[in-house]
N, C-alpha and C positions, 0 to 999 in steps of 0.2 A: 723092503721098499714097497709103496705101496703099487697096487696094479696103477698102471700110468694109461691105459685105455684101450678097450676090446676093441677099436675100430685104430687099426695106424694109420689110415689116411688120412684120417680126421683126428688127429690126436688132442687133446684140450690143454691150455697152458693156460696159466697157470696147471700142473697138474691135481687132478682132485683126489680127495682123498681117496675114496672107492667109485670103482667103477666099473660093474659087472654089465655085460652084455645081456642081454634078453636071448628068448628063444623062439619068439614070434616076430613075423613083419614089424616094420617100423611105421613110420606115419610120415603119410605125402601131403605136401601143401599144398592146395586148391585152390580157384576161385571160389568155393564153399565154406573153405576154411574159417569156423571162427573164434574167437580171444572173448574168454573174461577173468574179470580180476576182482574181490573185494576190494571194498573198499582203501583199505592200508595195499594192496598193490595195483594199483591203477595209473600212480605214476612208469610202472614200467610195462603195462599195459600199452598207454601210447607212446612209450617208444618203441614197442616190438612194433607199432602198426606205421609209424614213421621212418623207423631204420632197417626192417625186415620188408614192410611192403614195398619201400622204396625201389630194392635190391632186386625184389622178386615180381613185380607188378603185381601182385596180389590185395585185393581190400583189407585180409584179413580184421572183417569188420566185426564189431562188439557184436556178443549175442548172450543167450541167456546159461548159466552154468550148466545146466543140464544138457543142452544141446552144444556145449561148445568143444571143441576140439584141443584147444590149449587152456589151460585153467592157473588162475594163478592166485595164491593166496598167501595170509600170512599168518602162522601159527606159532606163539611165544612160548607154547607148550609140549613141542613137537620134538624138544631134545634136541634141537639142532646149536646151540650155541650161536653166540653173536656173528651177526653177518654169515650164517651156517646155509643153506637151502640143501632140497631134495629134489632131485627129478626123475619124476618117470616116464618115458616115452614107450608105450608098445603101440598094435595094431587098431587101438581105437584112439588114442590121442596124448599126448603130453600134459604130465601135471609137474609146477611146480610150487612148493610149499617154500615158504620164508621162516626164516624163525623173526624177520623183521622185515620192513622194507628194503632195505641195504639188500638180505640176500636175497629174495626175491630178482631183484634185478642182477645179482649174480650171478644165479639161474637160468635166467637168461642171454645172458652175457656166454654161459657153456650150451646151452641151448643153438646160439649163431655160430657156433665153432662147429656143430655137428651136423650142420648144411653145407653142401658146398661151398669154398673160397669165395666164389660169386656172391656171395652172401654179403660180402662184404664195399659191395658198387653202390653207387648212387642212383643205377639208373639199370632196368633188367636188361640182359642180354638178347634174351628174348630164346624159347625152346627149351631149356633146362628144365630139370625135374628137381622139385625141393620137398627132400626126402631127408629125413631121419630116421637113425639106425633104433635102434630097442635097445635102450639102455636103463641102470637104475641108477645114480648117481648121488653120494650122499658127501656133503663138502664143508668145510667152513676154515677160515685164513688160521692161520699160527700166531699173525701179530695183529694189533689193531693200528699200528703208523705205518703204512706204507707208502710212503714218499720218492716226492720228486723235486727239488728245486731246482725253478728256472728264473735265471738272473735274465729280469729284463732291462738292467740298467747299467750294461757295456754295452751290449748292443740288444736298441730295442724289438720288440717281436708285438706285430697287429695282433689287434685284438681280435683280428680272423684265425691269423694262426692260434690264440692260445686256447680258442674253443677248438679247434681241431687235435691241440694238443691232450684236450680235458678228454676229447673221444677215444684217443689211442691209450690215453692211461685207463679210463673203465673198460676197453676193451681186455688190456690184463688184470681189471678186477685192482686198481688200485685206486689207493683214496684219498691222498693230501698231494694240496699241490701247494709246494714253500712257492711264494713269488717272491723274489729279491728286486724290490722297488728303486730301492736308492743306492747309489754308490760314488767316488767323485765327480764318474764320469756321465753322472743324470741322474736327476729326477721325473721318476716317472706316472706318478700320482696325482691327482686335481687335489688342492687345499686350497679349501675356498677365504679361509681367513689369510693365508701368504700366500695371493696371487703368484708371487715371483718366483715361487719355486718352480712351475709348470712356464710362466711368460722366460724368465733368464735362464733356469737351471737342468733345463729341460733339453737342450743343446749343448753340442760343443762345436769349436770349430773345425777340428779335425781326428780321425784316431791313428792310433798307431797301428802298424800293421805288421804280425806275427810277434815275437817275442825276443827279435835279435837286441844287440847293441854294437854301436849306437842304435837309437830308436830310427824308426825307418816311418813316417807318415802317409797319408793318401792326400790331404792336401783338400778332405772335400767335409762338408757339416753332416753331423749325425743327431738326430734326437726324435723326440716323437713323446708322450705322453696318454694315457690313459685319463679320461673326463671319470667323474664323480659316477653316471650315469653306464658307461664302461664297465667300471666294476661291477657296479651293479648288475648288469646282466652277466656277467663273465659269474659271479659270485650264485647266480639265479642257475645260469646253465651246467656250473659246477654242481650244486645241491641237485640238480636233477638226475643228475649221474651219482650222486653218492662219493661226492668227492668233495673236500673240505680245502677253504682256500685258506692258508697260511701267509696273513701281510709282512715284511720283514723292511722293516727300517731302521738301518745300519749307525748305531751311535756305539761312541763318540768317535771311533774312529770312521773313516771311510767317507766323509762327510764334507768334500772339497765342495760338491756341485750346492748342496744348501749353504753353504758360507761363503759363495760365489754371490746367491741372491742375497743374501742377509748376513754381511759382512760384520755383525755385533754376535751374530754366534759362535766364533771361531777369535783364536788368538794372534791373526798375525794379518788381521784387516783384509781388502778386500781384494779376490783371487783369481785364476778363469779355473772353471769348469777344467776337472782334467781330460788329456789326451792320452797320458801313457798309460800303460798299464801297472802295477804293484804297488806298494805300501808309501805312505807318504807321510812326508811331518804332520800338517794339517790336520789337527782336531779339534772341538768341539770345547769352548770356553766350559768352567762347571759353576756358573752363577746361576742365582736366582730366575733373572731373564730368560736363559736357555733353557731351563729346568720347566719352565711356563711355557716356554714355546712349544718345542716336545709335549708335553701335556696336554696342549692346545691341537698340535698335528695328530696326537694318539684319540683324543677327542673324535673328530674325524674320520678317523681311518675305523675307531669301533663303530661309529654309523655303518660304514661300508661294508663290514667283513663281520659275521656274525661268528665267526669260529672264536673256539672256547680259546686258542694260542696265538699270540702276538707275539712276534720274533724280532726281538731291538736288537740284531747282529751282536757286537761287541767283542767282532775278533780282532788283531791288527792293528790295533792301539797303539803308537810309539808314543813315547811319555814325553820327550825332551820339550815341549814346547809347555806342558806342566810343571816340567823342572825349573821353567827360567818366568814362569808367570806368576806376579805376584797378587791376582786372584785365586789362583791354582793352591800356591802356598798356604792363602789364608786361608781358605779350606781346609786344609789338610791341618791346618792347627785348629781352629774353632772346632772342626768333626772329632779332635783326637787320632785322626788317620797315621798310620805307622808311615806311610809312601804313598806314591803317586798308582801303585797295583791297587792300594787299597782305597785312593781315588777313586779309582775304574768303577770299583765294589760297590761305593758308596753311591756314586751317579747311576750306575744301574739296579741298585736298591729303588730310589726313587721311582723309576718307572716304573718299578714290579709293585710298590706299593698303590701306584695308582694304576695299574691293571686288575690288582687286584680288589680296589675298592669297586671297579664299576665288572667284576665277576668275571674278569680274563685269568688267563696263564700267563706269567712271561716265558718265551724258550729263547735264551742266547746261545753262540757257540761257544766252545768249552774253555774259550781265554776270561767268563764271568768265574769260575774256579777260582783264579786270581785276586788273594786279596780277601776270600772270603765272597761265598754265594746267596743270592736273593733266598730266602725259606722257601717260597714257593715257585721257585723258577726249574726250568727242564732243562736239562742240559744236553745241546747237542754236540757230539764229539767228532770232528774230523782230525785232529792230528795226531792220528792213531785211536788206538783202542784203551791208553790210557786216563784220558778226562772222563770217558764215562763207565770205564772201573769204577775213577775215585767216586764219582756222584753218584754212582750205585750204590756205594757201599755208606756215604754219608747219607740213604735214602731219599735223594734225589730222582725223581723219573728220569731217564734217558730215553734219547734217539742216537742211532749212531748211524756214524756218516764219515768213516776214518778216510781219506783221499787214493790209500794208496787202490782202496777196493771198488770207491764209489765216486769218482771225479772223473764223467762220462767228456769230459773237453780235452779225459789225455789220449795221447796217440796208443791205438790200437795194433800197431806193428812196429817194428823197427823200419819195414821197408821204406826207402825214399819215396815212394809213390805214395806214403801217406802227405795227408793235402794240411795236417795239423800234426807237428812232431814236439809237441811240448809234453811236460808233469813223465812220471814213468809209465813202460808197459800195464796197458788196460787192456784183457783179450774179453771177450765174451765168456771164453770160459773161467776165466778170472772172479768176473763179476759172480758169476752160474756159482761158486763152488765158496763164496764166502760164509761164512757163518756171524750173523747177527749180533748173538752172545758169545760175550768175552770167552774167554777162557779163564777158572779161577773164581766164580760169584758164585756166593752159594744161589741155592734154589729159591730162597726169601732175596736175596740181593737181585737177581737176576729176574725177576719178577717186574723191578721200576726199567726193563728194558721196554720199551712202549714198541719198540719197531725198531726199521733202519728207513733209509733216505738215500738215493743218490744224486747228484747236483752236477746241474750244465749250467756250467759260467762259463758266458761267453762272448770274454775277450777275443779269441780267436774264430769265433760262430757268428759270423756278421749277416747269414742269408738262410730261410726258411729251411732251402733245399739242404744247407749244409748244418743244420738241427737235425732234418731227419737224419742226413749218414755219421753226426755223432751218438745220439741216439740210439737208433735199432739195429742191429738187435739184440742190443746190451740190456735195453730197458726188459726186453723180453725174459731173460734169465735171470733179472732180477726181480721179477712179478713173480718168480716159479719161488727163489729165496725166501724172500717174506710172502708166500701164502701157503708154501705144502712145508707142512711135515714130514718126515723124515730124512732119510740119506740122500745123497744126489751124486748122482756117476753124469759125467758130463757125455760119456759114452753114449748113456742111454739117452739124455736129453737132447742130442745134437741132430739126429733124423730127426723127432719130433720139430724141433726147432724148425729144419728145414722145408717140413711140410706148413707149418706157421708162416713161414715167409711168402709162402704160395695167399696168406689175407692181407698181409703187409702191400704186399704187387696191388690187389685187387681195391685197395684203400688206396693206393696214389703214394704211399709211403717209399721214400726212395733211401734206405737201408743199405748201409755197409755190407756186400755181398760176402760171405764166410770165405772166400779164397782170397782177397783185397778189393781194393778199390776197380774203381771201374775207368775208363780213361778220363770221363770228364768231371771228376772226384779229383783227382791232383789237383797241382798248383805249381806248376811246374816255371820255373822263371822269377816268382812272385819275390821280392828282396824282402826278409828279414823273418822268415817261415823258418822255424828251422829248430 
């Protein structure tokens, strides 16, 4: 295994590859102190001097390389591999090299780990000494998808929380963030050609609360909306962080709340927005019309999100309402389609062909298998580690995302005092000890593994505070998954971890405590939790 890090108070998570200790003083941060960066690192230049000085009251103002005390650059010929950096800190100052801009700011990113916790405020405490130990440090990630999907359309999340949330994920050095836009129960995107999506669809009137049956309601409206403008900075403050935003707009199935607004896109005319939660008849007519519309919202949405992968959902499809429709039908005979699977195929062919004309990706989940898969679509695999065997092995790139490892909405204990008892046991250590790659691909197969993903749907996640205690600090052991190399003893990860929770505190982040919850984490009384 590799050294996990010379200093244990300060230990670095994601853990780096190598990490030797020095044998000289380290370097104290001053009022003197100062930062330069070439050109290709300068974006992370200003943000050491906006999220380090914040922390520490320090200017640490630009100065000239030769007199600067932190140096940061970026060298494509340094050996270090993609998203790879180097650093070194001894008794005259810290240097970190990039092999690109990405590591460069990852660099940094281990850099604020090896200050004190405080490092991680908004505002200085005032008397602290910000010192760094003498270290050499040479790193670069295992995978290049290191994901997170968050559904913000069960329940929505401001647009404050989800730059807060871009900083906790570059904080462990992660780099895609799925947003799951749409679902029955909202639309959450401006589309300026079908106002209605964001004026009707955008709302419901009520949801359900917990997962019992009968369903059990609150009785009160939920919705909310991201403007055109929105994205745009969320997508701006993303790329600043080295974090790629992933649009996901869920067809044909899942698709109640746009056939709520635009009752010709759907088979069975005009509906409400849903309130419950799970799988529903309700899908997406497969005519011409809709085939335009879609096209038209994909239009759009490429404006907004310049990432190379567009995620058209495509899990959860119940057919019966294709069975009995005789647009549906004619399709399936005029295409030559075997069935309404290969329906599915066919409709999400479509978008991949026009993702792929204007130089997208498509990535659906692993129900586009079905029926026969888009040539160039990615496949994400959550129900199990089956879908993206097969797509591996049909040379398919994969992400996987199997539920039982990476569905951060299931309950973390059995205890009753958990405040969310749904999906099965999810521990920290769970997450901590998954492996990526299947078991069974060869070395060529296992190559189209792009990464893994974990995913907060949050039906049962209706409030900031109850994000972060699903959340951390599962997210944390799986930053350590997809970016270090080798074995992983959760023995050994688990102090570390614990002294990581000591920046979590200092960040405002309010983290499922490793013993359980905490008293005002229940939900104790609530009907239908369970």
């Amino acid at each position: 295994m590799p050294d996990t890090s010379p200093f244990p108070s300060r230990p670095v998570i994601p853990r780096p590859a190598t990490a030797v200790g020095g044998d000289t003083e380290g370097l104290t941060l001053t009022s003197s102190t100062r930062v330069s960066a070439d050109p290709e690192a300068r974006g992370t230049l200003t943000w050491i001097q906006r999220e380090l000085g914040a922390a520490t009251g320090l200017s640490l103002a630009t100065g000239e390389e030769a007199s600067a005390q932190i140096r940061l650059s970026v060298d494509a010929d340094a050996g270090l591999g993609r998203e790879g950096y180097r650093l070194i800190v001894d008794g005259e100052g810290a240097i970190i090299v990039g092999n690109d801009p990405a590591g460069v700011f990852y660099g940094a990113q281990t850099l604020r780990q090896l200050l004190p916790a405080d490092a991680y405020r908004d505002a200085p405490l005032g008397g602290a000494a910000w010192s760094l130990p003498a270290v050499s440090v040479t790193d670069a990630p295992r995978f290049r998808w290191r994901g997170v999907m968050l559904d913000v359309a069960r329940h929505f999340v401001p647009k404050r929380e989800v730059l807060r949330f871009i900083d906790l994920m570059a904080m462990h050095k992660l780099n895609v963030l799925h947003l799951h836009l749409t679902d029955d129960q909202g639309w959450r995107v401006e589309i300026r050609r079908y106002p209605k999506l964001t004026e009707d669809a955008s709302w419901r009137s009520e949801s359900q609360l917990g997962a019992g049956r009968p369903p059990v309601f609150d009785n009160r409206p939920h919705g909310g909306f991201f403007t055109q403008d929105d994205i745009r900075e969320i997508v701006a403050y993303a790329d600043a962080r080295h974090v790629a935003v992933v649009p996901e707009i869920d067809v044909p199935g899942h698709s109640q709340a746009a056939i709520h607004a635009y009752p010709e896109l759907g088979e069975s005319g005009r509906i409400p927005v849903g309130t419950q939660w799970g799988i529903f008849e309700e899908v997406l007519a497969v005519t011409d019309e809709v085939l335009e519309f879609y096209r038209n919202v994909f239009d759009e949405l490429m404006e907004l999100f310049p990432s190379t992968y567009v995620h058209v959902g495509g899990d959860e499809c119940p057919k019966e309402q294709w069975r009995a429709s005789e647009s549906a039908q004619r399709r399936i005979k005029e295409e030559g389609l075997a069935d309404e699977d290969e329906l599915q195929s066919w409709f999400i062919r479509q978008l991949d062909e026009h993702l792929a004309s204007r130089g997208r990706r498509l990535v659906g989940w692993d129900e586009i298998l079905e029926g026969g898969v888009a040539p160039g679509a990615t496949v994400m695999s959550w129900r199990g580690e089956e879908g993206g065997v097969a797509a591996a092995r049909a040379g398919h790139d994969v992400v996987m995302s199997p539920t039982r490892t990476s569905y951060l909405d299931y309950r973390q204990s059995d205890s009753h005092d958990e405040p969310v008892k749904v999906g099965t046991l999810l521990r920290t250590e769970d997450v901590y000890l998954a492996e990526p790659v299947p078991s069974g691909l060869t070395e060529e197969e296992a190559r189209h593994v792009l990464g893994a993903q974990v995913n907060v749907w949050t039906e049962h996640i209706d409030t900031p505070r109850r994000l972060d205690y699903m959340v951390f600090p599962r997210l944390s052991a799986f930053a350590e998954q997809v970016w270090s190399a080798g074995e992983r003893d959760y023995a050994e990860f688990e102090p570390r971890l614990r002294r990581h929770l000591e920046r979590l505190d200092a960040a405002g982040v309010e983290y499922r405590p490793l013993e359980g919850p905490r008293p005002w984490h229940t939900r104790p009384g609530v009907v239908g939790w369970g």
